[in-house]
ROFITI-241598 format. One record per residue (C-alpha): residue number from 1; residue in three letters; x, y, z. Coordinates in steps of 0.001 Angstrom, whole numbers. Each point is the difference from the previous one (the first is absolute). Example, Ala and Ser with C-alpha at 12.3 -4.5 7.8 and 13.67 -1.06 7.14 Angstrom:
BEGIN
{n: 1, res: ALA, east: 12300, north: -4500, up: 7800}
{n: 2, res: SER, east: 1370, north: 3440, up: -660}
END
This chain:
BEGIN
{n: 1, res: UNK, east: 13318, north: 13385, up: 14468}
{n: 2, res: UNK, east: -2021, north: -2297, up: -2067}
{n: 3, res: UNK, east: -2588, north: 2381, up: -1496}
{n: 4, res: UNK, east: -1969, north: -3395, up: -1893}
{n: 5, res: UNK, east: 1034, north: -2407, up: -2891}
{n: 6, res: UNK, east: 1291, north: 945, up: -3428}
{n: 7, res: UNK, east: -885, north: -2804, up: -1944}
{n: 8, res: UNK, east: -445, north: -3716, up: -487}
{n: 9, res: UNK, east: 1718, north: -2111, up: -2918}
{n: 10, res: UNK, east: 885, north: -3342, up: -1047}
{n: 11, res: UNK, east: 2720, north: -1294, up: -2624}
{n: 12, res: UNK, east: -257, north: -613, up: -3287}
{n: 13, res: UNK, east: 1662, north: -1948, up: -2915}
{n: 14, res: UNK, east: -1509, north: 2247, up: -2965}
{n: 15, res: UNK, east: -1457, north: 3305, up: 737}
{n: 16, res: UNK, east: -2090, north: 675, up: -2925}
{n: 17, res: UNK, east: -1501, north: -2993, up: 726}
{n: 18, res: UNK, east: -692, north: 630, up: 3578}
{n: 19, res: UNK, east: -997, north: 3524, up: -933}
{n: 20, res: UNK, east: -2569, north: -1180, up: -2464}
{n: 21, res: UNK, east: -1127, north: -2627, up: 2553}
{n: 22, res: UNK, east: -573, north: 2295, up: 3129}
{n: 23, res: UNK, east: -1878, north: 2330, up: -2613}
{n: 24, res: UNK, east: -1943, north: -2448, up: -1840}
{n: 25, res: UNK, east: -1348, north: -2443, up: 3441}
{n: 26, res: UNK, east: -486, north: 2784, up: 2320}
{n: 27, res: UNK, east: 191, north: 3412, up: -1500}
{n: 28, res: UNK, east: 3039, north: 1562, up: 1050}
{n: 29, res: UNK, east: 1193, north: 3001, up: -1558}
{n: 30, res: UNK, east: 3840, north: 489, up: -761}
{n: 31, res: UNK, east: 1272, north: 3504, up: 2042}
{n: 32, res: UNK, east: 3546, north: -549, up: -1299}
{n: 33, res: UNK, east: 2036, north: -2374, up: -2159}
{n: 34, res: UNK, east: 3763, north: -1695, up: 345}
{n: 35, res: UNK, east: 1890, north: -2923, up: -1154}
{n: 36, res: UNK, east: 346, north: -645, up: 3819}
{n: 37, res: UNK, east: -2936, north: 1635, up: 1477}
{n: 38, res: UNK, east: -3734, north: 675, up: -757}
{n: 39, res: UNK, east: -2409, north: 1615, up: 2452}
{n: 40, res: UNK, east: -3481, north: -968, up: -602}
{n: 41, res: UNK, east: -3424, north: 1589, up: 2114}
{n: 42, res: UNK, east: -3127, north: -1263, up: 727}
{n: 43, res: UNK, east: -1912, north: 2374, up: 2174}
{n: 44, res: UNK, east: 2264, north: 967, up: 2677}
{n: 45, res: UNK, east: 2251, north: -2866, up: -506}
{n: 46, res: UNK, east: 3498, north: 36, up: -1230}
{n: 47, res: UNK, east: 1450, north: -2284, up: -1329}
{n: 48, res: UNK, east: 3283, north: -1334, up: -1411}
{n: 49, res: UNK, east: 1538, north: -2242, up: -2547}
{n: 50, res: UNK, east: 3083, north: -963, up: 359}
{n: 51, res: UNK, east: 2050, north: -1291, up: -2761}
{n: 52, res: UNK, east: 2037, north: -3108, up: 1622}
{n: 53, res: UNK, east: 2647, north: -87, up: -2448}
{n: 54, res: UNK, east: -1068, north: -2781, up: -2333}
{n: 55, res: UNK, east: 92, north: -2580, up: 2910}
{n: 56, res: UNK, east: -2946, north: -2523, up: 878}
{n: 57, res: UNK, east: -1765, north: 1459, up: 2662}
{n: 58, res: UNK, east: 67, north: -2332, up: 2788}
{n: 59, res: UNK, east: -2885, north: -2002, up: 1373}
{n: 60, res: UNK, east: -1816, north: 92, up: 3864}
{n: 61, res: UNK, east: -2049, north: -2579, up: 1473}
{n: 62, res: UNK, east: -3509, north: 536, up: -1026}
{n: 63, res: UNK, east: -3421, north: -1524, up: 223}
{n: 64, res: UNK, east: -3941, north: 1079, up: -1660}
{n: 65, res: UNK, east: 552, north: 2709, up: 2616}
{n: 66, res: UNK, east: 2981, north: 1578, up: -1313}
{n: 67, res: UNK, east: 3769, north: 156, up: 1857}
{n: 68, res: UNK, east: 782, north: -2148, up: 2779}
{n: 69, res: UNK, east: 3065, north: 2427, up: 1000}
{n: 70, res: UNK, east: 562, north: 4460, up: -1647}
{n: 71, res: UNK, east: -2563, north: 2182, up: -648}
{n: 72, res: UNK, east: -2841, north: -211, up: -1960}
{n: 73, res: UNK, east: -1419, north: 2892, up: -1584}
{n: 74, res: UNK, east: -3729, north: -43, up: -8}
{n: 75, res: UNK, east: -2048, north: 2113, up: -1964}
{n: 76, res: UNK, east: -4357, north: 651, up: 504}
{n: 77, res: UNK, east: -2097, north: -1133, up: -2616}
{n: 78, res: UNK, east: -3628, north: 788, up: -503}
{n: 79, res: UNK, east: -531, north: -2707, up: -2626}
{n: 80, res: UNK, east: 2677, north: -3242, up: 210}
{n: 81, res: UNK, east: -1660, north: -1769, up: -2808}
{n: 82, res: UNK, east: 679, north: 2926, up: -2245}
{n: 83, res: UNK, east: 3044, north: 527, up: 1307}
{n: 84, res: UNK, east: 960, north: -3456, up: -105}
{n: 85, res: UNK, east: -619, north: -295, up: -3360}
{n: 86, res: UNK, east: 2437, north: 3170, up: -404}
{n: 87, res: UNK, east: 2471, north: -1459, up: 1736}
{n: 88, res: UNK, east: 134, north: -3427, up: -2127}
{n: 89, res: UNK, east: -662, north: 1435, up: -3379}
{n: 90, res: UNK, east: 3486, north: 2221, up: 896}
{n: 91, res: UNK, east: 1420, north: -3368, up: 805}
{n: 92, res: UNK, east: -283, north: -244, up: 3880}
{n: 93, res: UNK, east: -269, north: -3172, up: 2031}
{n: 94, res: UNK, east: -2271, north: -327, up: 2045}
{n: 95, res: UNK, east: 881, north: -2183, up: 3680}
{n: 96, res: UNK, east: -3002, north: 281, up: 1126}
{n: 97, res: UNK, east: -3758, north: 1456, up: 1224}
{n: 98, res: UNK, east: -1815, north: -160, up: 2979}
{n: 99, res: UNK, east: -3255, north: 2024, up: 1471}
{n: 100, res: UNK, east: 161, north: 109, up: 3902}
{n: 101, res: UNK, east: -2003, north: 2091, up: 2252}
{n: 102, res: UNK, east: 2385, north: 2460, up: -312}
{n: 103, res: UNK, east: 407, north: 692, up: -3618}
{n: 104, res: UNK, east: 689, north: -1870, up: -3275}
{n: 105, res: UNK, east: 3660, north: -302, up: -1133}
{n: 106, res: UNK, east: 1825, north: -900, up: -2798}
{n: 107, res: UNK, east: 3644, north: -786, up: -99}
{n: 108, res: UNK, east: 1926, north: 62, up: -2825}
{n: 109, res: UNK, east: 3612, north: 584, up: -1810}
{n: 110, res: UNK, east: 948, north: 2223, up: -2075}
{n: 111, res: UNK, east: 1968, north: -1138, up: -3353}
{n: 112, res: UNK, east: 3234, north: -230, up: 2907}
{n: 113, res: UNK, east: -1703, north: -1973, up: 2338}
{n: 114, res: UNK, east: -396, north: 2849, up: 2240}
{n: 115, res: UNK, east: -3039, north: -307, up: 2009}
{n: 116, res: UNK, east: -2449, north: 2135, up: 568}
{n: 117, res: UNK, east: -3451, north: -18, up: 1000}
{n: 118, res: UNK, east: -3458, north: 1563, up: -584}
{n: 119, res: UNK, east: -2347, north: 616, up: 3010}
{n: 120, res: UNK, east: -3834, north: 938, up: -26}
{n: 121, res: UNK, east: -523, north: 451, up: 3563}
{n: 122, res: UNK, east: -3844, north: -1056, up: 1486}
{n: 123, res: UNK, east: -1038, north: 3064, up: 1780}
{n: 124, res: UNK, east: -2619, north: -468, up: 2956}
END
């Protein structure tokens, strides 16, 4: 029986790099280190890097709003000018901002081209 998920991840090319990154733009903590594997938190999210062997990580579809086709992992901000400004002093790009009427987003790749996103929802 499925009991709930163990964690999220995305692949790599250097992992001290994408350690540093992940710590640096949005303040993960490191739980446990490998030349293949790091597990990261952030509140009660786990997640994973994966190292992908060397290889280019391949690239989706995507637009200012983030992946046209996967998962996106999105994260909730409070501030997304500060943490903007995290995430492009680490060396993030950004793809895009908008502020709807349900919540300002930011999407954004990591030094991969993973994407992610930030989310400060509008509450009503």
């Amino acid at each position: 029986m499925i009991k709930g998920y163990a964690d999220i991840y995305y692949n790599v090319t250097d992992m001290k790099r994408a350690e540093k990154f992940y710590q640096e733009a949005l303040g993960m903590v490191t739980n446990y280190g490998h030349e293949y594997w790091i597990s990261m938190s952030l509140g009660d999210l786990r997640f994973g890097l994966h190292w992908f062997e060397g290889d280019a990580i391949p690239k989706t579809q995507r637009n200012t709003h983030g992946q046209d086709c996967g998962g996106t992992l999105t994260l909730e901000s409070d501030n997304i000018a500060e943490d903007r400004k995290r995430i492009e002093q680490a060396g993030g790009k950004i793809l895009g901002e908008a502020d709807q009427e349900w919540g300002h987003m930011l999407a954004f790749e990591d030094l991969d081209g993973n994407v992610l996103k930030l989310m400060k929802p509008k509450r009503y």
